[in-house]
N, C-alpha and C positions, 0 to 999 in steps of 0.2 A: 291172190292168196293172202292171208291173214299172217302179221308176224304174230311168232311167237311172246306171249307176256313177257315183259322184262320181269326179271326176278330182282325183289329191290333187298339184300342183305339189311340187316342190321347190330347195331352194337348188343354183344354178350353182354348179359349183367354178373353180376357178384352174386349169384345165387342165397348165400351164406348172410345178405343181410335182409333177406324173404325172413329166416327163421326168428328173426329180432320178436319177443313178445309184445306188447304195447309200446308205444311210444314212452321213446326216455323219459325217464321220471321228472324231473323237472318243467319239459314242457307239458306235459301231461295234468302237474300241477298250474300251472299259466293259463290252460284252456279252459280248466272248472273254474279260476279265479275270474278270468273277463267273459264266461258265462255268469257270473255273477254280479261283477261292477255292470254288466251290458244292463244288467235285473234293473238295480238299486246303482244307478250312477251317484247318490249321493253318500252312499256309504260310506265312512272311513275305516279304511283297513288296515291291522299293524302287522306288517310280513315278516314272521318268525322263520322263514321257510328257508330258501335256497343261502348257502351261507355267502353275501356276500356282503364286505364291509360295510361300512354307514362314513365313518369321520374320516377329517381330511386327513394328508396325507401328512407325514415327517416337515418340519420346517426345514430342517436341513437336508432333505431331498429335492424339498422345492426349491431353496436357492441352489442347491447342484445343478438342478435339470435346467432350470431359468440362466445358468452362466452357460451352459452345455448348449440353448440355444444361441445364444449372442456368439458364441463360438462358429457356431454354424455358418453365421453371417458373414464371416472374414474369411477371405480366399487363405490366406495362412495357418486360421487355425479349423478350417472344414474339414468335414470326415465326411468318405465316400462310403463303397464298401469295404468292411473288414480284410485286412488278409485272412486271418484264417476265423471264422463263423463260429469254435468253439468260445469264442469270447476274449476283451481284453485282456492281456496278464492281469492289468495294477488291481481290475475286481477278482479275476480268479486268487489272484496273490490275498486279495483282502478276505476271500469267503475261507480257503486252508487255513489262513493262521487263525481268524475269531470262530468258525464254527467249528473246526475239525483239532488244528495244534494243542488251540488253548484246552482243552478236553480230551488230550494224550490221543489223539486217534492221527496215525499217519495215512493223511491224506496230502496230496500234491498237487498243488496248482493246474497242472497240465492233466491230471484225472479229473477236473472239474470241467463240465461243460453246459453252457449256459443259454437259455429257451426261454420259450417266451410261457412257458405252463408246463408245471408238473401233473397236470390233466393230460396234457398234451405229449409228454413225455412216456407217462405210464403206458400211455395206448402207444405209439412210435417206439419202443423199444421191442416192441413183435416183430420192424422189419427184417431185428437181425438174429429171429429166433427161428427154428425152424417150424412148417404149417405142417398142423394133425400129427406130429412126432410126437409132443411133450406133454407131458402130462400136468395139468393146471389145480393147483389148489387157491381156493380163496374161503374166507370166512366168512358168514352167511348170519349177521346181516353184511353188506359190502358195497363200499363205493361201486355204484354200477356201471363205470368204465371197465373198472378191471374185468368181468363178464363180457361185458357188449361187443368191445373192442375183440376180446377171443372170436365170441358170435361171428364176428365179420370178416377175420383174417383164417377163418375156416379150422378152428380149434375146437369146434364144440360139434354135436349132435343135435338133436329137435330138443324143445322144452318141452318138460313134462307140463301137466294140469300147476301146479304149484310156480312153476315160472323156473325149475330146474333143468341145466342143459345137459342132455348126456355127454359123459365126459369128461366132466368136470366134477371134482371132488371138493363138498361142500363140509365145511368144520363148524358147526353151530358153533355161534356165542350167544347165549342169553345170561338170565341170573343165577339161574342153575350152578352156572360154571366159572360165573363171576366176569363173564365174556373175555373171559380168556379160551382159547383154541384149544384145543388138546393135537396131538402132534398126529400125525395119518398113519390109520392103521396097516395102509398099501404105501410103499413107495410111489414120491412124486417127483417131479423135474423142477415144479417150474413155484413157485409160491408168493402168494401175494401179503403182505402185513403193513398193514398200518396203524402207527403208533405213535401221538395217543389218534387213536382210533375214529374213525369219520364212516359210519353213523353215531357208535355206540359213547365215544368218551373217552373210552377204559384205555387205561397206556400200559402197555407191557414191562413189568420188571426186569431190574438184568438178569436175575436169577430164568424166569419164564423165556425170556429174549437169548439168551445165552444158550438154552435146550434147543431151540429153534437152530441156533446155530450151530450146535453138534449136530441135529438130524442133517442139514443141508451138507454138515461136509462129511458124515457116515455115508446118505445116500449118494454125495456128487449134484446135489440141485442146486437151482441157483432162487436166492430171495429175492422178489422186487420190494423192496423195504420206501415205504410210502412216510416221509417225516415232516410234513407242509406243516405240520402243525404244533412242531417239536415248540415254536416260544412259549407255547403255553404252559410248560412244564414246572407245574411249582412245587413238587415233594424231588428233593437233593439226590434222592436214592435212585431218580426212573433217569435210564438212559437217553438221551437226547440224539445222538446216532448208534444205528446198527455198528459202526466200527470203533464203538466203546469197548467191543465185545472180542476177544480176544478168537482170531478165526475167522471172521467177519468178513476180512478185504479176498479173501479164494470164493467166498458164496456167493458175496451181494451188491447188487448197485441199490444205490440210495439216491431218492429224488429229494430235492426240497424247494421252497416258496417263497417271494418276497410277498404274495397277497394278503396273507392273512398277517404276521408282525407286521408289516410298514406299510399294509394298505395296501398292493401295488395291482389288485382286481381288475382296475381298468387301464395302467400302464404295462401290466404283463411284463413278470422278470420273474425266472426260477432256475435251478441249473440241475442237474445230475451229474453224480461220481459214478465214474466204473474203473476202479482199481488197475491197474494194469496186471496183477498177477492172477487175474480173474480170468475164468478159460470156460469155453464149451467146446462139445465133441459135434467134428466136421461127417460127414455122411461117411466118409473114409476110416473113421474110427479115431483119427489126431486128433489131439487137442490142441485150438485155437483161442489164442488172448480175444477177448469180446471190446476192449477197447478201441483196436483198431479199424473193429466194424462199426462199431458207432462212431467214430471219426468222421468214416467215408460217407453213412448213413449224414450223419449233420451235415456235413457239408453239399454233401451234392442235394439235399432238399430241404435247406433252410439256407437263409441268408444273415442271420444272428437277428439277435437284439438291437433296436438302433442305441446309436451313441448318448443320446441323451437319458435315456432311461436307464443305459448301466452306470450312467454319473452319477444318476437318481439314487439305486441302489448302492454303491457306494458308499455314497454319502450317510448309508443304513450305518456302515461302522466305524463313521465317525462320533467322536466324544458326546458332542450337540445328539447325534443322528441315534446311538445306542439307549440314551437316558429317553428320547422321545419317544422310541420306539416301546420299550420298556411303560411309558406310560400308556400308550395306545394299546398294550397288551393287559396291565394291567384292570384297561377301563373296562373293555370286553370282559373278564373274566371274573369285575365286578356284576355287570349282567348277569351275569350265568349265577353267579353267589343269588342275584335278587332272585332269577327264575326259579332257581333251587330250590330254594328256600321257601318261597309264596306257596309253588305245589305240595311240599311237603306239608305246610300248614293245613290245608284239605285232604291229606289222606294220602294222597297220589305218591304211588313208586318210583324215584326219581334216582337217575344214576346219572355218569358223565359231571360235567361244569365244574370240577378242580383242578384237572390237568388241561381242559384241554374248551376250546367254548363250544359245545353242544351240550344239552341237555336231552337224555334219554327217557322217557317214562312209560310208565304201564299204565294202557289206556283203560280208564275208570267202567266201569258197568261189563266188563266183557264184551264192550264195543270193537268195532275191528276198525282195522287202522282207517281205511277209508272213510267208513261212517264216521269216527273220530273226527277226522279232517271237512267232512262235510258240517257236520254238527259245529264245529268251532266256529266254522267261515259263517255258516248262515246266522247264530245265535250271538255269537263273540264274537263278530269282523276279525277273525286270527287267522291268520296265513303259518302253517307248519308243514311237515314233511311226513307222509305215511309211512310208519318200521316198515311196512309187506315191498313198501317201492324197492328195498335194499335188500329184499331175498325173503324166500318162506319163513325162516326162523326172525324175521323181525315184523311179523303179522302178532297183534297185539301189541307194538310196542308203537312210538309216534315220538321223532325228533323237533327241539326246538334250536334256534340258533340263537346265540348272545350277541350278533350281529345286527345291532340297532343301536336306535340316540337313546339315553339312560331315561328321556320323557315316554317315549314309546315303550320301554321295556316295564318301566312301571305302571302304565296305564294296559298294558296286557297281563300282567300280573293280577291287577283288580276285574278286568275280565275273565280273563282265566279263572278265577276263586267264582266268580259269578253263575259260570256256564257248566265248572265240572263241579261245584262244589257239591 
């Protein structure tokens, strides 16, 4: 007699990341680029694209992190694991008092906790939200974590043709609006803001940032307030944290970055606040502090930062470390001033690159984004970033980043004039 087939099970998938539209923006831009070098291996190409640094790092991070190793070395002064993964005091002590005291905002050491990415962070604070319950707002154009991440953790519905998830309540910014939001005509839970802004530039006023903050505590939602990019701020009047904002510490957690001030792209250091008097409602209808689910959340699935990289950053706010940083911001946002300015000289609608280093514009011929991005790479060896990758409403539009050596950003400037002019 014949046995029966074994029946061989297998692993369930995450259904929820079938619905993902094309492939993440970024690598998507990686694939037409070395479908191209593959072309023309001799090509020189200047990547205005994916924002990430160019120069080195702080010198007073590098002798931090260079003693922080030698340390290593010596049974007496090694470090293992952390006790506790939300981070040392002495940096959480050093991020409260320069980024938060010094700028009247009460924040506290122990609401600081500290990661290796506010990439990373933005998308891991779903663990402690609840799935398909909340209602998600994001501005369109938009870092496309904050989407994706919903996509996967089962927050959305299918995409429409346009690349829109049901679901999810999309607030156009173009020029129109001056890309700023307008506030949601339906009550939402859950809201996404970044300021200054990553596609677009544009940084939210107090006065705009402040409305934001009444609707979240008329409604009861909570802000994920996106600030990686706050150094870049150089008009006195735009707030540099959401808890500038009087209200602020009941709505919103705030992420922020040592990658883009001090470079730290490839040594990875960021941290997030979540207030303690900050609450959401348990399925039971109580209200629960969210800081102590993030706690649990870091801890049981992260194992911090290592030691020598938070010396690193440290050392950011040191005397040496703040003056250096300061000029590695200023250098950047000298790019952007050159970028600016060169497009404007041809005609080209150019927003962003004052507060913040991106460069927005409106792409010349009624070209769309992607063609845009084709037409540069093939004609002008230039690597940038298509508006449509960051949501329907930034179709038409095509990011550059101030993210390069000042030789590359000016020799893409006289390509740039060449190919759109």
């Amino acid at each position: 007699m014949n046995e029966p087939a074994e029946h061989v099970n297998m692993a369930s998938i995450n259904d929820n990341y079938l619905k993902l539209t094309a492939g993440y923006l970024f690598p998507e831009i990686s694939r037409r680029v070395k479908a191209f070098t593959a072309a023309q291996p001799e090509a020189n190409l200047i990547r205005l694209g994916i924002g990430d640094v160019t120069e080195p790092l702080p010198q007073a991070c590098i002798e931090a992190m260079t003693q922080a190793v030698s340390e290593m070395g010596v049974r007496e002064t090694f470090r293992g694991y952390m006790d506790d993964s939300q981070g040392y005091d002495w940096l959480r002590e050093k991020i409260a008092e320069n980024d938060f005291r010094a700028r009247g905002c009460d924040v506290s050491a122990d609401e600081i906790f500290v990661s290796d990415g506010s990439k990373s962070d933005t998308a891991n604070v779903l663990d402690i939200l609840a799935t398909g319950e909340n209602r998600i707002a994001v501005t369109d154009p938009v870092y496309p974590v904050y989407v994706d991440t919903n996509v996967m953790a089962g927050n959305t519905g299918d995409a429409d043709e346009s690349g829109k998830y049901a679901g999810v309540t999309y607030l156009p910014v173009t020029a129109e609006n001056d890309f700023t939001p307008a506030l949601p005509s339906d009550p939402v839970d859950v809201i996404y803001l970044c300021s200054p802004n990553n596609p677009t530039g544009a940084a939210l006023s107090r006065e705009k940032l402040a409305k934001w903050v009444d609707y979240a505590r008329e409604h009861r939602s909570l802000i994920l307030f996106d600030a990686a990019y706050e150094a870049f701020i150089t008009d006195a009047s735009i707030p540099h944290s959401i808890y500038e904002i009087d209200g602020a510490r009941d709505v919103a957690i705030e992420f922020r970055s040592f990658s883009k001030n001090a470079g730290f792209t490839g040594t990875r250091c960021a941290y997030t606040v979540i207030p303690r008097s900050l609450a959401g409602t348990a399925a039971d209808g109580t209200e629960q502090p969210l800081h102590p689910l993030w706690a649990r959340r870091h801890n049981t699935k992260f194992n911090g930062v290592s030691y020598i990289i938070q010396r690193g950053a440290e050392a950011a706010y040191s005397s040496d470390g703040q003056q250096q940083v300061r000029e590695l911001v200023g250098f950047y946002l000298e790019n952007a001033r050159l970028l600016r300015e060169g497009l404007q000289q041809i005609g080209i609608d150019v927003y962003g690159g004052v507060n913040a280093p991106y460069i927005w514009l409106k792409t010349p011929g009624g070209l769309s984004s992607w063609d845009f991005f084709d037409r540069l790479l093939e004609a002008g060896r230039l690597v940038g970033t298509p508006g449509s990758g960051f949501g329907a409403a930034g179709e038409g539009y095509f990011r550059l980043s101030a993210f390069n050596s000042r030789k590359n950003v000016e020799q893409a400037v006289e390509r740039f004039q060449r190919v759109a002019g």
